[in-house]
C-alpha positions in Angstrom: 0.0 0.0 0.0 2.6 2.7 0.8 4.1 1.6 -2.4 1.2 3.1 -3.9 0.6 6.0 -2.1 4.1 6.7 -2.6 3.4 6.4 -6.8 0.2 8.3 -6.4 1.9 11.3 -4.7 4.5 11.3 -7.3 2.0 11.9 -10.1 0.1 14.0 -7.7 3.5 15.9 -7.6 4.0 16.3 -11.7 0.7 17.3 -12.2 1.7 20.3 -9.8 4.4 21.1 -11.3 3.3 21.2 -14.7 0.5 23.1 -13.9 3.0 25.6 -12.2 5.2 25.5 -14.9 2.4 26.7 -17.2 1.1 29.6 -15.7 4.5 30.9 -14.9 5.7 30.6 -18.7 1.9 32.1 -19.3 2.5 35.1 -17.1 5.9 35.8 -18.3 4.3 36.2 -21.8 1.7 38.1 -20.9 4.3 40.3 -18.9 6.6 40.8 -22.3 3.7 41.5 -24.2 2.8 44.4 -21.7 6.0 46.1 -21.7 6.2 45.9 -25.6 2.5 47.7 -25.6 3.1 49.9 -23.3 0.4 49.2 -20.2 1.8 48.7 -17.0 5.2 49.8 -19.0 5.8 53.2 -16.8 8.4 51.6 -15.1 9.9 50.1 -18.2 9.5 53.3 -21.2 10.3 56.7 -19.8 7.9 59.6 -20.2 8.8 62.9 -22.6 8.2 66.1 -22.2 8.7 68.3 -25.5 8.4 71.9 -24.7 8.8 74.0 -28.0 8.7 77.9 -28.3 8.6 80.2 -31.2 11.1 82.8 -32.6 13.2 82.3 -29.1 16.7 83.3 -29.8 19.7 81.2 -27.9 20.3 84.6 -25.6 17.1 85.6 -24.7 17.1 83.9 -21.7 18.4 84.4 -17.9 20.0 80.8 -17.5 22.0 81.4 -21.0 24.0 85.0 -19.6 21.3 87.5 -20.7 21.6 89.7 -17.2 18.6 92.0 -18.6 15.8 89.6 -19.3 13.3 88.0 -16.7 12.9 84.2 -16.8 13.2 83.1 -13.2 10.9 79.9 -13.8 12.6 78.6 -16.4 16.2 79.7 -15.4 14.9 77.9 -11.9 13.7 75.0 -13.8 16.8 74.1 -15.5 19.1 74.7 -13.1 19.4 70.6 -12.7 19.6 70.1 -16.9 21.8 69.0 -19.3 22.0 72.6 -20.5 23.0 72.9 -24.5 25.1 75.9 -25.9 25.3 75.3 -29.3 22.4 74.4 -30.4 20.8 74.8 -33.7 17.6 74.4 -36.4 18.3 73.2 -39.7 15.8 75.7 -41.2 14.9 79.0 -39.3 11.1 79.2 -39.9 7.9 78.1 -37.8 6.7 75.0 -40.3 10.1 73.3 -41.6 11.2 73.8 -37.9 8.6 71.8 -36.5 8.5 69.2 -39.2 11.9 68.5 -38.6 12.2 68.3 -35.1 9.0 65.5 -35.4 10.5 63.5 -38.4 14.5 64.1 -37.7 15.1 64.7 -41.4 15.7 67.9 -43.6 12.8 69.8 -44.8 13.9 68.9 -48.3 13.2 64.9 -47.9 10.4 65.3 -45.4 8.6 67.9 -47.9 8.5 70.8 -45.6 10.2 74.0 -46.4 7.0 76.7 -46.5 5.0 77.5 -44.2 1.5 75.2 -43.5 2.9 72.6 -45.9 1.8 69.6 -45.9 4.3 66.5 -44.8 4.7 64.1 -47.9 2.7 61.2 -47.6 5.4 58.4 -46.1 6.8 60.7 -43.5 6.6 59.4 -40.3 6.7 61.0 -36.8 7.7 60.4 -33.5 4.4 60.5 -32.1 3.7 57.8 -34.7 6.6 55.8 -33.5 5.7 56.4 -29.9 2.5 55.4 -30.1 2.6 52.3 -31.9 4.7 51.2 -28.6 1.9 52.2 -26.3 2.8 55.3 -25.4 -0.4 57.8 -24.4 0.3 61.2 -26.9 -0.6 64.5 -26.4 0.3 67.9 -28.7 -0.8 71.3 -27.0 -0.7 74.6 -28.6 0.7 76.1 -31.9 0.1 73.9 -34.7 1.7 74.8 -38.0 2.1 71.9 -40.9 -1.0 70.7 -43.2 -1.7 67.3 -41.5 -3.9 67.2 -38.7 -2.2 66.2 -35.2 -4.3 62.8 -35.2 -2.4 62.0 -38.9 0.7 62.0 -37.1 0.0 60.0 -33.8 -1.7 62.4 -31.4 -4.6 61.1 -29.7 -4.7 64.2 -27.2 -5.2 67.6 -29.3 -5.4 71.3 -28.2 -4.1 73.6 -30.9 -3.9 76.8 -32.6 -3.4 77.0 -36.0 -0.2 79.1 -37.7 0.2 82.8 -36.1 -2.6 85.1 -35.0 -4.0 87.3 -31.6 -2.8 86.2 -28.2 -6.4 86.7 -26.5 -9.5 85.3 -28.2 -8.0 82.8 -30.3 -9.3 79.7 -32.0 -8.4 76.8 -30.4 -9.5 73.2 -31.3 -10.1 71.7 -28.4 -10.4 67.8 -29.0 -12.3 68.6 -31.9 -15.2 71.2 -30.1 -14.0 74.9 -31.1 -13.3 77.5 -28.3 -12.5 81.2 -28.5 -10.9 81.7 -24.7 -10.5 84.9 -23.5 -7.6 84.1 -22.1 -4.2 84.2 -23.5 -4.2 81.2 -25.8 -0.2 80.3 -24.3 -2.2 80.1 -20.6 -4.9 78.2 -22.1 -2.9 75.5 -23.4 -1.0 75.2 -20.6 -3.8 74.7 -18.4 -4.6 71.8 -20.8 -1.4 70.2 -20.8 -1.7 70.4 -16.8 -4.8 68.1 -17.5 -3.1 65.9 -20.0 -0.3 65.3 -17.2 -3.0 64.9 -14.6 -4.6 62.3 -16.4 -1.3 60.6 -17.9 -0.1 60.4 -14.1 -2.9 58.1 -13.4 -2.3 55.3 -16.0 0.4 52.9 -16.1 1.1 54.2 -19.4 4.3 56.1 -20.9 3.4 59.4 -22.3 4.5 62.0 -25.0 3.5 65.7 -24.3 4.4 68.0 -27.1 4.0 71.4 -26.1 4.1 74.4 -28.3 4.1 78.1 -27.3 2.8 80.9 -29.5 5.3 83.1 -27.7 7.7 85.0 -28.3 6.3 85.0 -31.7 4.5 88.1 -32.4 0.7 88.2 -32.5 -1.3 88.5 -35.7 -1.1 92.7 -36.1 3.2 92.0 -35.7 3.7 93.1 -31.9 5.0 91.6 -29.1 1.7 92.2 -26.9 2.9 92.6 -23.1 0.8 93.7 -20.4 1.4 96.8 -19.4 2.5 95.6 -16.0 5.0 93.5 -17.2 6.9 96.1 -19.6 6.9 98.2 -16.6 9.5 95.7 -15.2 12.0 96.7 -17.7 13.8 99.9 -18.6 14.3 100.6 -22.3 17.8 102.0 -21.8 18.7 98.8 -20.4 18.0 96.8 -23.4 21.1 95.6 -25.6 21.6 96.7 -29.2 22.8 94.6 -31.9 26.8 96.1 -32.9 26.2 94.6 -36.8 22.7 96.8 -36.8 24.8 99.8 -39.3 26.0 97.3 -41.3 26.0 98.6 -44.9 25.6 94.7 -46.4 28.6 95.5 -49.0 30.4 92.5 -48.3 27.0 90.4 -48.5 24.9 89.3 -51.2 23.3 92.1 -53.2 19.6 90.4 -52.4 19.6 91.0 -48.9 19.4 95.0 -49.5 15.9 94.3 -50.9 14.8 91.3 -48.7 11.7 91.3 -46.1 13.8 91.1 -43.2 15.3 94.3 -43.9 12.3 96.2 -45.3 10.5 95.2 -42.4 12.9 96.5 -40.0 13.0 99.6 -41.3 9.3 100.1 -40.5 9.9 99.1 -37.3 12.6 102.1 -36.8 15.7 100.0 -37.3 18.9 100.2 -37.4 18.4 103.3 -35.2 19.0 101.8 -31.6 16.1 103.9 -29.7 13.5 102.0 -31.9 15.4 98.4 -31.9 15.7 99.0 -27.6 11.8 99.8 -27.7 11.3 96.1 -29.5 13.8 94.7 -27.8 12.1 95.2 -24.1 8.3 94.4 -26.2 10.1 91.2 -27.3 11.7 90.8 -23.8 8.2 91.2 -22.0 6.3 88.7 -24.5 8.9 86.3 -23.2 8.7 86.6 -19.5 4.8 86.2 -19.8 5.9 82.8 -21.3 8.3 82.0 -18.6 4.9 82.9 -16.3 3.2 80.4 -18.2 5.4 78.1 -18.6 6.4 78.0 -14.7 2.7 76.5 -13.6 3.4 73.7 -16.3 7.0 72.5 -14.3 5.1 73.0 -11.1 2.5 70.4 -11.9 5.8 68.7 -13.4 6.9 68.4 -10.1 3.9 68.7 -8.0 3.0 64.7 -9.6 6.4 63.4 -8.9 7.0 63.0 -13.1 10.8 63.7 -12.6 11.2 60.4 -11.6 10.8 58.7 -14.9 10.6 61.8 -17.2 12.7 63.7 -19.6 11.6 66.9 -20.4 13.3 68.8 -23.6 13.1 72.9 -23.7 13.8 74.5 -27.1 12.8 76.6 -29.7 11.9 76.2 -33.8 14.5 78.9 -34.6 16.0 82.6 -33.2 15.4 86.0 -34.2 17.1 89.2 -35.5 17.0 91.9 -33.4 18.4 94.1 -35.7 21.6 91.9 -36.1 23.1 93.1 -39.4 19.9 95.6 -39.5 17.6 92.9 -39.9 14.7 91.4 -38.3 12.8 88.2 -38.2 14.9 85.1 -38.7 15.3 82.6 -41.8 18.4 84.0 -43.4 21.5 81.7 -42.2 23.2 84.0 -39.5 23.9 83.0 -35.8 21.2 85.0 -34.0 18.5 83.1 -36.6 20.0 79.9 -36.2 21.0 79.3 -33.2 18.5 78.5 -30.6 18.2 77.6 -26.7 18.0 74.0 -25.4 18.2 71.9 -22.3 17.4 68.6 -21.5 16.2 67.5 -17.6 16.0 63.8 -16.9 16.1 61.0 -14.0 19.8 59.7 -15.1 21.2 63.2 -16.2 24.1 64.9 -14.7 23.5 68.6 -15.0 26.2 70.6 -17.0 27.1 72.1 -20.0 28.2 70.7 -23.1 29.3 72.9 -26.3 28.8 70.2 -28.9 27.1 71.1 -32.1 23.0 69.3 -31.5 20.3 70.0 -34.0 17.0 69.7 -34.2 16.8 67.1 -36.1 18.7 65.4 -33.5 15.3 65.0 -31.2 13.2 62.4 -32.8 16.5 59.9 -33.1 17.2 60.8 -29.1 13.7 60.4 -28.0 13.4 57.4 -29.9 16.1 55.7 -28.6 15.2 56.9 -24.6 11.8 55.2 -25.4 13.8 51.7 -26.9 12.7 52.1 -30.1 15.3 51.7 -32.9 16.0 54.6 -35.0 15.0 54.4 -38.8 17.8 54.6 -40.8 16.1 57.3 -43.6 16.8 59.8 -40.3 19.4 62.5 -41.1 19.4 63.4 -37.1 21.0 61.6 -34.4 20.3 60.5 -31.2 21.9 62.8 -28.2 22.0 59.8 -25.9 25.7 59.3 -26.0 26.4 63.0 -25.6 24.0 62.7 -22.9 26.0 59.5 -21.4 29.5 60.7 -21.7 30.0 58.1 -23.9 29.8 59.7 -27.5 32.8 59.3 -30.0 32.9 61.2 -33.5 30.1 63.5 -33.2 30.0 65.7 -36.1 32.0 68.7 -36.5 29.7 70.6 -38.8 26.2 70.3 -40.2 24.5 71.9 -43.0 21.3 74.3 -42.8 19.4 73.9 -45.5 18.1 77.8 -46.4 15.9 76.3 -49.3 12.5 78.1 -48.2 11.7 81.0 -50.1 10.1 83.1 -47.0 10.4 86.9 -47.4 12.2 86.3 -50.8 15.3 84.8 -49.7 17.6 82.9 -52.0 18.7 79.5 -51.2 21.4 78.5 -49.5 23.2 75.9 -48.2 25.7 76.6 -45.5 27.9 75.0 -43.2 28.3 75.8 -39.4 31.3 74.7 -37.3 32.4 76.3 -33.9 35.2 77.7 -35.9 33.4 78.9 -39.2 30.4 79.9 -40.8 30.4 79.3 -44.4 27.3 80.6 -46.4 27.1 79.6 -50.3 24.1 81.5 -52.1 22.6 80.0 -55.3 21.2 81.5 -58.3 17.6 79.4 -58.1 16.3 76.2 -56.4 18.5 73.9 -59.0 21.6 74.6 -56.6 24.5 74.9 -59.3 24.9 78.5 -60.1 26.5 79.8 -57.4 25.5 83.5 -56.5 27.9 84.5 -53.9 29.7 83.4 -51.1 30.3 84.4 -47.4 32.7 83.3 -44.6 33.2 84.4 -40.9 35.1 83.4 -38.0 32.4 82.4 -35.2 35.4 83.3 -32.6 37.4 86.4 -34.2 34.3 87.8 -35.6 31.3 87.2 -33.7 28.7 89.3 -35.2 29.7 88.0 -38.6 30.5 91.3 -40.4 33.8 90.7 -41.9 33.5 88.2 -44.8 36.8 86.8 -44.9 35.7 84.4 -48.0 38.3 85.8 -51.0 41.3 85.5 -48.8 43.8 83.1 -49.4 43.3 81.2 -45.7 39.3 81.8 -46.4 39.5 79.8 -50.1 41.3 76.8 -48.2 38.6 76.6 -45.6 35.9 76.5 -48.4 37.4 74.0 -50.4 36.2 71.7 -47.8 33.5 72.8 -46.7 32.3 72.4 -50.9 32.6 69.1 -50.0 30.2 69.1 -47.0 27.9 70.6 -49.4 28.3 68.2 -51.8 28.1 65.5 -49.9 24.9 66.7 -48.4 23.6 67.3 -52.0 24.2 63.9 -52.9 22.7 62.0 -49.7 20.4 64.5 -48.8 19.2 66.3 -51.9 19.8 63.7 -54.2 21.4 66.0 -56.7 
């Protein structure tokens, strides 16, 4: 009898087993499969933050040495960040800007080089990328390509379309139509506070994309501060751009007839009473952002989201201040081009680093932070090993594209080093009549005045940058 007991409790003890066996190998399935859907995968996929702002040039802020301007929130804010000092847009205008940053390629391959154009049909975004892995997406405020936010991946949607009036504006708000009162910048970031409330509560990863209409002016062309806060500025303070007499000899003969300088001449400029007066309008508009903007990392912090969150601050392109006499942005010069940017996240030493990062560069880096692999038809890369310490043989130089024809400027294509700045100006779109060329020193000659292209030491450095340009024609351009 105990023999059989005994043979009884064996089976008794395989059957357990298996049965074990099975809904452990079960469970462990179902457990893969969540973290590659994304529920339940907040502890696996981090959550991104994407703040964007408009016409923001790389100095107009406290944290990056401007002594005059007022931005205590977000200087305050990124005092723990990974804080960028050379960082640039491939294209200085609102659309190609933002279609870049979503796509990581050139406006030329993803279609987008005017403004409101329309993505070509096999571009894909990050949001689309994002989402396919279960990640919960959100876009909030301007809005400025000819695809609807739901055509590239956004389930959560609260824009503004293009430019227009700070108070009053049209905002589709998840499809219903509202005309706030309000700001439209305070609006949408009271409705990114309720996208992070509500992302907080599911264990889901989540992309916020948020977009501010400021500094950009409103829809009459001012900078639309409250009286209260241009009272917190004196106009004598305000800097004034040394290139602003410029007499553009040594420049293309174009740019003496191009928008950027007719427009600033209605404004006053190059005379520096009128381009102070701006500069403290321009000024104002942006510490009403930094206002704004400070309620949105308080409810950052408030739900704990620093944690498990990286949170990106930068803006689609700069702006001329009457740099060279000029306003507006577009035209390849530093103060255009050249843009601030910080990155905050739970595995980030703060510091500085003066390596060259584009815009392009932030779907490839947000990609790769949420474990998805990077498509190779992307012409950005991914910041992660900058952001590591472990990066070897980032680039040197890129190329901004200046193929847009905004304000009637010619297309360019011109390469940007932390040594040189090397401008080459076509004839037309078909890119092989040159027009003219430019060179400056980014160290001996700051404000880019002195074109030191015809020199003997200024035809050597050109020779290879040609072949940057080249090179870029052939993979990028296909020409």
């Amino acid at each position: 009898m105990s023999g059989k007991f005994q043979i009884l409790d064996s089976k008794r003890y395989y059957i357990i087993m298996l049965f074990f066996v099975v809904f452990v190998s079960c469970n462990t399935a179902k457990n893969k499969e969540t973290s590659i859907t994304g529920t339940n995968a907040v502890t696996e996929k981090p959550n991104i933050i994407f703040i964007y702002t408009d016409d923001q040039r790389q100095d107009a802020l406290g944290v990056n040495g401007n002594e005059v301007i007022i931005t205590p929130k977000i200087d305050e804010f990124s005092k723990e960040s990974v804080q960028f000092s050379n960082a640039n847009v491939v294209f200085a205008l609102c659309s190609p800007s933002r279609a870049a940053l979503l796509t990581g390629r050139y406006g030329s391959a993803n279609g987008v080089l005017e403004l409101g154009s329309n993505l070509n049909d096999n571009e894909v975004s990050v949001a689309n990328y994002l989402k396919k892995i279960g990640y919960n997406t959100g876009v909030s405020g301007k809005w400025h390509l000819g695809q609807e936010p739901k055509d590239l991946g956004f389930d959560f949607s609260v824009i503004f379309h293009s430019n227009g009036a700070y108070y009053g504006r049209a905002i589709d708000d998840m499809g219903t139509q509202v005309k706030p009162e309000k700001h439209c910048d305070e609006y949408c970031v009271d409705r990114s506070i309720d996208f992070l409330k509500e992302a907080a509560k599911k264990e889901q990863p989540f992309f916020l994309y948020h977009n501010t209409q400021l500094p950009h002016m409103n829809g009459v062309l001012k900078w639309q501060a409250k009286q209260e806060t241009l009272d917190k500025y004196n106009q004598e303070d305000m800097p004034v751009a040394a290139s602003r007499n410029e007499d553009l000899s040594d420049k293309p003969k174009y740019l003496k007839k191009v928008r950027n300088l007719r427009q600033a001449k209605k404004y006053g400029y190059p005379d520096a009473e009128a381009i102070q007066k701006h500069t403290k309008e321009y000024y104002s508009v942006i510490t009403e952002m930094d206002d704004a903007l400070g309620r949105l990392f308080q409810t950052i912090d408030d739900l704990g989201l620093r944690k498990n969150t990286y949170i990106f601050f930068m803006s689609d392109n700069g702006w001329m201040l009457g740099d060279h006499g000029f306003t507006s942005k577009v035209l390849p010069y530093r103060p255009a081009t050249r843009v601030p940017f910080f990155i905050l996240g739970p595995d980030l030493k703060k510091g500085t680093n003066d390596r060259i990062v584009l815009n392009i560069d932030m779907a490839p880096t947000i990609l790769e932070l949420a474990g998805v692999e990077i498509p190779e038809d992307m012409h950005g890369t991914s910041m992660v090993p900058l952001l590591k310490g472990t990066a070897k043989n980032w680039r040197e130089e890129f190329v901004y594209e200046g193929l847009g024809t905004y304000g009637g400027a010619k297309p360019n294509l011109t390469v940007i080093s932390k040594d040189y700045r090397y401008i080459k100006t076509f004839e037309n779109s078909e890119l092989n009549a040159t027009n003219f060329e430019e060179l400056y020193s980014q160290e001996a000659d700051y404000d880019e005045v002195k074109n030191i292209a015809k020199t003997e030491e200024g035809q050597e450095i050109i020779k290879k940058y040609n072949e940057a340009i080249a090179n870029h024609k052939k993979e990028v351009l296909n020409k």
